[in-house]
C-alpha positions as CSV (number, residue, x, y, z in Angstrom):
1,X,-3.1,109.1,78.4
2,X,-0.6,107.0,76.2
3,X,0.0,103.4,77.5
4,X,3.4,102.5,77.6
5,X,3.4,100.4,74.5
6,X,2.0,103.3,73.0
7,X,4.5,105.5,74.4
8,X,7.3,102.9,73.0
9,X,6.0,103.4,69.6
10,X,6.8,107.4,69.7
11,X,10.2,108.2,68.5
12,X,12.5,108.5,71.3
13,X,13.6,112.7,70.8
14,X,9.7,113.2,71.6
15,X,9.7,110.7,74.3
16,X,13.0,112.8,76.0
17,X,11.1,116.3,75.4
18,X,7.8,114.8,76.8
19,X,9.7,113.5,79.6
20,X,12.1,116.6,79.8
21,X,8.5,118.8,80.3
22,X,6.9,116.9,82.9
23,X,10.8,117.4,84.6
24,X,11.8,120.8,84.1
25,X,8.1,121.5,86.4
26,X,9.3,119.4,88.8
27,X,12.6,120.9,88.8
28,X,10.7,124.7,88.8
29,X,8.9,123.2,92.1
30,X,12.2,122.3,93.6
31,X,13.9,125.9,93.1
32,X,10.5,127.5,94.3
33,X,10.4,125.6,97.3
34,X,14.3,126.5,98.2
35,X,13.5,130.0,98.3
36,X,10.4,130.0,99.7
37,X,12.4,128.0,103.2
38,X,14.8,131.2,102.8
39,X,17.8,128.7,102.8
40,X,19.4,129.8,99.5
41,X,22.9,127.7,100.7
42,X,24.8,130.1,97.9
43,X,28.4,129.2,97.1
44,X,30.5,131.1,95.1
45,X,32.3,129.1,91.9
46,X,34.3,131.8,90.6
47,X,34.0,135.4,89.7
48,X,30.4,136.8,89.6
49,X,29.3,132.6,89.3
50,X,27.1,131.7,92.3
51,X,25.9,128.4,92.9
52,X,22.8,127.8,94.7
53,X,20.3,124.8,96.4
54,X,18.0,125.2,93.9
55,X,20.7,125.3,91.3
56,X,22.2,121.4,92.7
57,X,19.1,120.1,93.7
58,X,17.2,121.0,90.4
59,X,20.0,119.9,88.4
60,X,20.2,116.6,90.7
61,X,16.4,116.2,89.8
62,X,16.6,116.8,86.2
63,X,20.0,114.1,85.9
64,X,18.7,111.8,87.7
65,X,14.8,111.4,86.2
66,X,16.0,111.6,82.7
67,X,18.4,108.6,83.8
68,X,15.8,106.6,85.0
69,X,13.4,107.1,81.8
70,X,16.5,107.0,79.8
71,X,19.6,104.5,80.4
72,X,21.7,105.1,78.0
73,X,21.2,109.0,77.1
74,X,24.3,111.2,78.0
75,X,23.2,113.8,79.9
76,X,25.4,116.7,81.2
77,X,24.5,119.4,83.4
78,X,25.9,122.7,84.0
79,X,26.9,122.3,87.8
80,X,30.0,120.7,88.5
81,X,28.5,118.4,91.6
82,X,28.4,114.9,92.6
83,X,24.9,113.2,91.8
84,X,24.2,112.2,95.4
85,X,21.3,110.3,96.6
86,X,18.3,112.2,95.8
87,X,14.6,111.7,97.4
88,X,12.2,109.5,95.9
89,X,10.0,112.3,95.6
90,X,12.7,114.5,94.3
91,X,12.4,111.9,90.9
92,X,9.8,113.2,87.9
93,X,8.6,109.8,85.9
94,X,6.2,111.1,83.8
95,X,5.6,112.5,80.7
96,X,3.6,115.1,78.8
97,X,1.8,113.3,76.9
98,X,0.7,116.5,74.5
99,X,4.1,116.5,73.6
100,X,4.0,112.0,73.0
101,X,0.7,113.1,70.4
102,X,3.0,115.3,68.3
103,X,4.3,114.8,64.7
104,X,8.4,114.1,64.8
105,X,10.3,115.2,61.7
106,X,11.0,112.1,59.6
107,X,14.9,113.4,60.0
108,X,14.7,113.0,63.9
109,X,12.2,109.7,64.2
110,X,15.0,107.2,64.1
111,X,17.6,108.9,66.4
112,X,18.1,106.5,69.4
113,X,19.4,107.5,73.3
114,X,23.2,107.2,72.1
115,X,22.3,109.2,69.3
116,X,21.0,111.8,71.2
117,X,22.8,114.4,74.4
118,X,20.9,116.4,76.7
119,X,22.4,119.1,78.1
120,X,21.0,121.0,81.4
121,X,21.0,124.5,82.7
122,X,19.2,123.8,85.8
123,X,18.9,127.4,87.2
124,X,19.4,130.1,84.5
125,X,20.1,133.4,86.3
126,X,21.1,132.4,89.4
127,X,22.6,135.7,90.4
128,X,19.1,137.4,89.6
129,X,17.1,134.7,91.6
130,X,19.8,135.1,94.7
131,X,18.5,139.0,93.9
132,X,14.9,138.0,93.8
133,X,14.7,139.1,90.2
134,X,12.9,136.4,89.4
135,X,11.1,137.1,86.1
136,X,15.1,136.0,85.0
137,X,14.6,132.3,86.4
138,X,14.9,129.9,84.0
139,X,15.4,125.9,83.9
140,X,16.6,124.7,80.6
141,X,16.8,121.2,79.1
142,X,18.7,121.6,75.5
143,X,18.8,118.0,73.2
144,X,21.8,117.8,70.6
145,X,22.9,115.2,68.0
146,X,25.4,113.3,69.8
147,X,27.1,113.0,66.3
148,X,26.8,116.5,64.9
149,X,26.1,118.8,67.8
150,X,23.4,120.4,66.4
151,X,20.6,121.7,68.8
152,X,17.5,119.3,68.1
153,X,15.1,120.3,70.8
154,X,14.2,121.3,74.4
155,X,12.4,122.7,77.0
156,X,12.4,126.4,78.6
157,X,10.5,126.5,82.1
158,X,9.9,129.5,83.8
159,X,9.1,128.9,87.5
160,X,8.0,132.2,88.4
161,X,5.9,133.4,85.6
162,X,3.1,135.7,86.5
163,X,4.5,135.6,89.8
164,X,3.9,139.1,90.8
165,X,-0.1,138.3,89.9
166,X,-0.9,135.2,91.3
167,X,-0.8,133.7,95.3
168,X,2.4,131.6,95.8
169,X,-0.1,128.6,96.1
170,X,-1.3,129.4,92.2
171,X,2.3,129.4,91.0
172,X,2.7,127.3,88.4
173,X,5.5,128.6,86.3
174,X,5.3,128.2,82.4
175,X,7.5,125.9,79.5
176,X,7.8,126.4,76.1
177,X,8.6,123.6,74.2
178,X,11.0,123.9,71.2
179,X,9.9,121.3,69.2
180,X,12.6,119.1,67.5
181,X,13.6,121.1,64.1
């Protein structure tokens, strides 16, 4: 496990995916645990655009941890809700530290938290998971160059991987990291 001087030393875009890993399972907990209480809460935004608990309370999870690792990253997510106070529990302050071992691209190793905006997605396919499709589910965490727009890194979590062959206790979901490019 890194130290957090050791942690300081690692370029801050591998710091915010390490981070953004460690999250985005917390935030496939979260969306699990809504629909295993049955309480989906499902409003509709517009026109085939449903909104549900998982979707605000994963996104209120994701906001709020990166936040508290990073001050002054901009972070946006897709859900147009207020940030509201948000369990103790609910909060992800950890890291992956596979990701904090990794090589960063010279090109990225500078960029700083202003330099950098993360942009969330914290329940892709909400329709299909209000279905129960939920090989669809996704949680996304997307970095850009606050400067250029271009897509850097992220995460891709998948909450109910292997779900149909595994107990609901063994469900784990599954990431993939995209690496900064």
């Amino acid at each position: 496990m890194l130290t957090t001087m050791a942690a300081s030393n690692v370029p801050t875009i591998l710091r915010v995916i390490a981070a953004s890993v460690k999250i985005s399972n917390r935030a496939g907990q979260i969306i699990r645990d809504v629909m295993r209480q049955g309480e989906l809460g499902i409003v509709e935004k517009g026109i085939n655009d449903l909104q549900t608990e998982a979707d605000r309370t994963a996104q209120r999870c994701i906001t709020a941890s990166l936040r508290r690792h990073f001050p002054k990253l901009r972070v946006f997510g897709e859900e147009d809700i207020e940030e509201g106070d948000l369990p103790e529990s609910f909060l992800c302050l950890d890291s992956c530290n596979d990701v904090l071992k990794q090589k960063c691209p010279e090109r990225l190793s500078k960029l700083t938290e202003e330099e950098l905006i993360v942009w969330v997605d914290p329940l892709d396919g909400t329709a299909e998971y209000t279905q129960g499709l939920l090989d669809h589910v996704t949680v996304l965490i997307g970095v850009s160059s606050a400067k250029s727009g271009e897509a850097l890194a992220g995460v891709v979590h998948q909450p109910y991987h292997n779900y149909k062959s595994v107990s609901p206790e063994q469900l784990t979901g599954r990431q993939q990291r995209l690496a900064p490019i």
